[in-house]
C-alpha positions, -999 to 999 in steps of 0.1 A, spaced: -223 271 -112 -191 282 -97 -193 316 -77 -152 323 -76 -160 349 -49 -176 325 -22 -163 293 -35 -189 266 -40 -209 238 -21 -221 201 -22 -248 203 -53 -280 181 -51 -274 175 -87 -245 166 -105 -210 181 -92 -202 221 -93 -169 230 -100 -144 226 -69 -130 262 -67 -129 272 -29 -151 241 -26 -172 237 10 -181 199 11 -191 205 54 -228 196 40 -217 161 20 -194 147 51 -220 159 75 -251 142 58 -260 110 75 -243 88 49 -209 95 70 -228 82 103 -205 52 121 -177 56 96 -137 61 112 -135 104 111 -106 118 117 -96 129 155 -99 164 166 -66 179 177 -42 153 169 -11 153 185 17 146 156 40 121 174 72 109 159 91 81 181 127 72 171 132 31 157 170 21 174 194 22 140 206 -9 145 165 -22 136 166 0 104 171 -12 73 171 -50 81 143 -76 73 135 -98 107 124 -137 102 90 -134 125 58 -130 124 45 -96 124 18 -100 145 44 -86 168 66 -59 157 84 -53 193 115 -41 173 94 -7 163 80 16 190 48 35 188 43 61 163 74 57 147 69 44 111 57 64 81 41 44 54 29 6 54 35 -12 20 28 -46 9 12 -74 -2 0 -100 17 2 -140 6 -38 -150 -6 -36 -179 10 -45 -201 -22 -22 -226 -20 10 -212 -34 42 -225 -17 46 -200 12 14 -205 19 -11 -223 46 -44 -235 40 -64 -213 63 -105 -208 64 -114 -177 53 -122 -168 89 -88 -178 98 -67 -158 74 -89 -124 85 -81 -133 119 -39 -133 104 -44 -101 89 -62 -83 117 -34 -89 142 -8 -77 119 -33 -42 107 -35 -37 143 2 -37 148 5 -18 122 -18 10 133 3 10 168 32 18 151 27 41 118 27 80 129 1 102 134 -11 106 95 13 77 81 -1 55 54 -11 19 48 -14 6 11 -21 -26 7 -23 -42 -25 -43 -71 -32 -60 -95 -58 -93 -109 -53 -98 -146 -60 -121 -173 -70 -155 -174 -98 -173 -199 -81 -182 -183 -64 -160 -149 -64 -141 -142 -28 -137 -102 -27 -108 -105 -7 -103 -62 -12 -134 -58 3 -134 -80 37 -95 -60 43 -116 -28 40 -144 -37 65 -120 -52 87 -94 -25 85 -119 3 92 -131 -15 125 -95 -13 134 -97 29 131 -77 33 99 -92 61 79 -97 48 41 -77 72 18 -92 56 -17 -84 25 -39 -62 26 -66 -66 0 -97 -35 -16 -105 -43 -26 -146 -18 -48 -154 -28 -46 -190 -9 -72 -217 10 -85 -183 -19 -99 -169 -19 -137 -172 -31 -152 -202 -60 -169 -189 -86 -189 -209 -109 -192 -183 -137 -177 -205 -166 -202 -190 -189 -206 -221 -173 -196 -248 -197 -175 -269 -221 -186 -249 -243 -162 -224 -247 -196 -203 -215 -191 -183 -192 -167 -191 -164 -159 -168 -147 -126 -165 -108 -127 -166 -93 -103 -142 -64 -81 -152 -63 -59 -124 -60 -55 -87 -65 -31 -64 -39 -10 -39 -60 1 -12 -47 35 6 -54 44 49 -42 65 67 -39 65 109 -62 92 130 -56 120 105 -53 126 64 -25 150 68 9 144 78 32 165 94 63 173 79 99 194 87 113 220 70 140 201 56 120 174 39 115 187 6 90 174 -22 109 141 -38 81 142 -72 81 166 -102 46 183 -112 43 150 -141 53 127 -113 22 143 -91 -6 144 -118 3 107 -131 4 92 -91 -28 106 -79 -49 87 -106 -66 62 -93 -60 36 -125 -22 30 -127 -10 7 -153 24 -12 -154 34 -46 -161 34 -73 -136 69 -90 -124 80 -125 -131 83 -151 -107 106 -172 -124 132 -136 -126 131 -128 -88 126 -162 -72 93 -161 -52 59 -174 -62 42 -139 -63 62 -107 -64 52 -75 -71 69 -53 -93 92 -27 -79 66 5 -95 43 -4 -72 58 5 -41 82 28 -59 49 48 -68 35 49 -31 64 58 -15 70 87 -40 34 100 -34 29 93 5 66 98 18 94 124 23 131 117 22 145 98 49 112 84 63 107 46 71 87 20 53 73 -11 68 65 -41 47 48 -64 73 51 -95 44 84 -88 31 90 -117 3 118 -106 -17 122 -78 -8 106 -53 -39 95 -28 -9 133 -25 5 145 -24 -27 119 3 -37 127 21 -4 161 25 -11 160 39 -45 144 68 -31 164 75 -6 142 62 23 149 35 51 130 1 53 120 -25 82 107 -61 67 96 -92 83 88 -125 72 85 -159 80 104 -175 51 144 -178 57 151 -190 20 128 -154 12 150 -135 33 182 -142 19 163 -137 -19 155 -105 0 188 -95 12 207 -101 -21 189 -81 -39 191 -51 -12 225 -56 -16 223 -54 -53 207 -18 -48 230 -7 -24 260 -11 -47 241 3 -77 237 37 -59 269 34 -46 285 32 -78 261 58 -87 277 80 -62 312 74 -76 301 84 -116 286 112 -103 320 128 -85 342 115 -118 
């Protein structure tokens, strides 16, 4: 029952309505104990990155990102290689490719701001037996501090690949489930909120808003053969994060920058990027089509003064 005077609180059975809603009982309970909370009193810092370091992809690892200082980056997007064997990739233990990832989340959490984002999308792998990769970034990213936001399920729907890995067919001996979905994983650094200036305006209509703050989005995938690299993601999926966890003007980080889908992304919006990647032949895949944006919204510009 919802009392629209006092608001309502955590029910012991099913879910009240969520008018004025006091959850202080839910996040208190016991089943919160040892998770990442949120620090009391944080102190929204926002360092400068030297211009000549924005907008430009570095080749290097970003296990060390001395090019950004702390606190100075708003929202982490990207996709990290599986390490399954595909051409840009190295054939690490499991162990070993954690290891990979927890020195970059860590650099990551130095340099994001106060409240800035991390979304991570990622496929899990394998059916014998099945390696939930989502869920060892999760563990390992929570011991870091990062404060999990939610997980968003990317359906890729008729994209998906045409896989006729079925096991048994018809049979209940072996069947094997075909994936056409992966997940986006959403963190944020020491707080939920994020602070904001008076001049940085909401970038989303009220449609935009409803639709992003799903948690099932469904768009196609993007073909290797059409940008050039082994596993691209399509340029909605960063599109979409940046619209919901960014303003105008901010800068996006892609720690595994590819080809370049998260610049590209960036700069439709009207936001500023940093990449880096280990891949020169990526990097200039990368840059062309940066530079294919940049003189789209240029000549934008123009038909719009004509």
């Amino acid at each position: 029952m919802v009392d629209r005077k006092n608001g309502t609180e955590t029910s012991k059975f099913g879910s009240p309505g969520r008018l004025n809603h006091d959850s202080s009982k839910f996040y208190g309970s016991r089943l919160y104990e040892g998770l990442p909370t949120e620090k009391a009193n944080v102190k929204f810092v926002e360092n400068k990155i030297d211009e000549k370091n924005i907008n430009r992809i570095f080749c290097k690892s970003s296990e060390k990102m001395e090019e950004l200082p702390d606190n100075s980056v708003h929202l982490m997007v990207t996709s990290p290689p599986y390490n399954v064997g595909k051409e840009y990739d190295e054939d690490m233990s499991l162990g070993e490719y954690r290891e990979l990832l927890k020195n970059i989340w860590k650099e990551v959490h130095r340099v994001l701001v106060p409240g800035g984002r991390a979304c991570i999308n990622i496929a899990n792998l394998g059916r014998k037996p099945y390696i939930p990769l989502h869920s060892f970034i999760i563990e390992d990213i929570q011991k870091i501090g990062f404060l999990m936001r939610g997980e968003i399920i990317w359906n890729k729907a008729s994209s998906a690949s045409p896989s006729t890995a079925w096991g048994s067919w018809l049979s209940a001996k072996n069947p094997v489930l075909r994936d056409i979905h992966e997940y986006i994983l959403v963190f944020s650094k020491e707080a939920f909120s994020r602070a904001n200036h008076d001049d940085q305006p909401a970038t989303m209509t009220r449609d935009e808003f409803l639709e992003l703050t799903k948690s099932v989005w469904t768009f196609g995938a993007e073909s290797a053969r059409k940008v050039g690299h082994p596993a691209p993601f399509p340029v909605e999926l960063p599109l979409r994060c940046i619209k919901l966890y960014t303003f105008e003007n901010d800068v996006v980080l892609d720690p595994f920058m590819g080809s370049g889908t998260a610049a590209v992304a960036a700069l439709m919006t009207n936001r500023r990027f940093i990449g880096y990647d280990i891949d020169k032949e990526y990097i200039k895949i990368a840059e062309k089509r940066i530079n294919e944006t940049f003189e789209k919204k240029k000549q934008k510009k123009i038909s719009e003064l004509v």
